[in-house]
N, C-alpha and C positions, 0 to 999 in steps of 0.2 A: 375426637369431637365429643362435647360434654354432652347427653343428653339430659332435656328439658322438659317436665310433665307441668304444662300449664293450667291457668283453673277451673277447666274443663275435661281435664286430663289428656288431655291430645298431646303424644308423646315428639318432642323433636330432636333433631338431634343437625347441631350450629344454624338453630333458625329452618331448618328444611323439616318438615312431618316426613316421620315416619310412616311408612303402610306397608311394614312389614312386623304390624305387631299382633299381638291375637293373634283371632281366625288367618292373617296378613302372612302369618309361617308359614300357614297351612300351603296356602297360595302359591308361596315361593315357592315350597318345597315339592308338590306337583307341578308347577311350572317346569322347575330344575329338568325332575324327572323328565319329566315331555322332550324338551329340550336333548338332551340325551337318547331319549326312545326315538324321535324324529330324527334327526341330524343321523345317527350313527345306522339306520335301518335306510336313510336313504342313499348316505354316504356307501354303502356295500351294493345295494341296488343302481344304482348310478356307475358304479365301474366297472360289476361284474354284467348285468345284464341291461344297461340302458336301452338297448331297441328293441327291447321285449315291452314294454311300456313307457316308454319317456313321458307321458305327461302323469300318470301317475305316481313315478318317482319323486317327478319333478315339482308335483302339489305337494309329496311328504317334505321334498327339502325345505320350500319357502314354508309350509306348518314349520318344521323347527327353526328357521329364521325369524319367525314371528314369535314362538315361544319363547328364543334367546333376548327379542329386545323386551318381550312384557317384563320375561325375569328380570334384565339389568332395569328397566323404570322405575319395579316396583321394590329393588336394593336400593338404586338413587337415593328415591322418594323425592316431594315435594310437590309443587300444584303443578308444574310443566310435566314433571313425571306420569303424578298420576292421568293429565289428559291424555298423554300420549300412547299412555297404557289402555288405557279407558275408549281409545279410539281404533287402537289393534285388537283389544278385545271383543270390541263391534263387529270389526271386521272380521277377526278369527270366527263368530260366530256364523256371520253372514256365509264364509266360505265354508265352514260344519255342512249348514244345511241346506248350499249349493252342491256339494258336491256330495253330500249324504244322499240326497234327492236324485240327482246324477245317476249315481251308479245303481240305486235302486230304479229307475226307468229304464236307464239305456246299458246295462251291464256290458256291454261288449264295449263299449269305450275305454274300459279298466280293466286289461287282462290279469292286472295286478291290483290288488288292496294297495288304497295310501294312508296315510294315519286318519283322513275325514272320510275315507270309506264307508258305508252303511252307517253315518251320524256315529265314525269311532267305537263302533263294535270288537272290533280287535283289541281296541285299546281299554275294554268294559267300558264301554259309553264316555270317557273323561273329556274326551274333544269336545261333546256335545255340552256339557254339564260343567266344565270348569271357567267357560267364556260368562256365562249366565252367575253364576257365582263371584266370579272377579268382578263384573258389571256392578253388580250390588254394594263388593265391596269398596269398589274407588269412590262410588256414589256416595259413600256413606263415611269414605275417608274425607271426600269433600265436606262437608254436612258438619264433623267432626271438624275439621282445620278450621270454617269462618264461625264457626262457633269460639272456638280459640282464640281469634282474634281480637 
């Protein structure tokens, strides 16, 4: 696929925008990570000890099932991408600081940390702080794209 910098530089590639350029790497490449940190930390808690905590495993699985489709939206790219991205990132966010909030009132509900634990503590805060970031950025990959038009 040839990529294309239009005359507003909004970079595409066969007619689809890009939003994984710039800051857009960065993005990806903490996504990746998450994706990986999440899936495989639940994947081992989920076999070895699921009825020691099953909903808190079970909230770190769906975080990395939610970080795997932001990463594949925002590798797509294009306007259906980015909303879809742009609307799991709401969501991821919504469940951050559902479940951050959670476990800091009602701590005996989580005998175990999930990756949204304490607003992602374990993880140095990125749960909390990578949805809020992304948000900006698809807003602003938006913004970019009808400007290109």
């Amino acid at each position: 696929m040839a990529e294309v910098t239009d005359t507003k530089g909004s970079v595409r590639a066969g007619g689809r925008q890009k939003l994984i350029t710039g800051p857009g790497i960065l993005l990806l490449w903490l996504y990746g990570v998450m994706v990986v940190g999440a899936v495989s930390r639940s994947a081992v808690q989920i076999s070895t000890d699921f009825d020691k905590a099953p909903l808190a495993y079970s909230l770190s699985a769906l975080a990395g099932l939610v970080y795997g489709f932001i990463t594949y939206s925002l590798v797509r790219g294009g306007d259906t991408a980015r909303k879809a991205a742009l609307v799991c990132c709401a969501a991821e966010l919504v469940g951050v600081l559902a479940v951050g909030t959670w476990t800091l009132a009602e701590p005996s509900a989580f005998p175990d940390a999930t990756v949204w634990s304490d607003f992602g503590m374990g993880y140095l805060f990125i749960p909390v702080i990578l949805p809020v970031t992304a948000i900006f950025w698809l807003v602003r990959a938006r913004r970019t794209g009808r400007a290109g038009r």
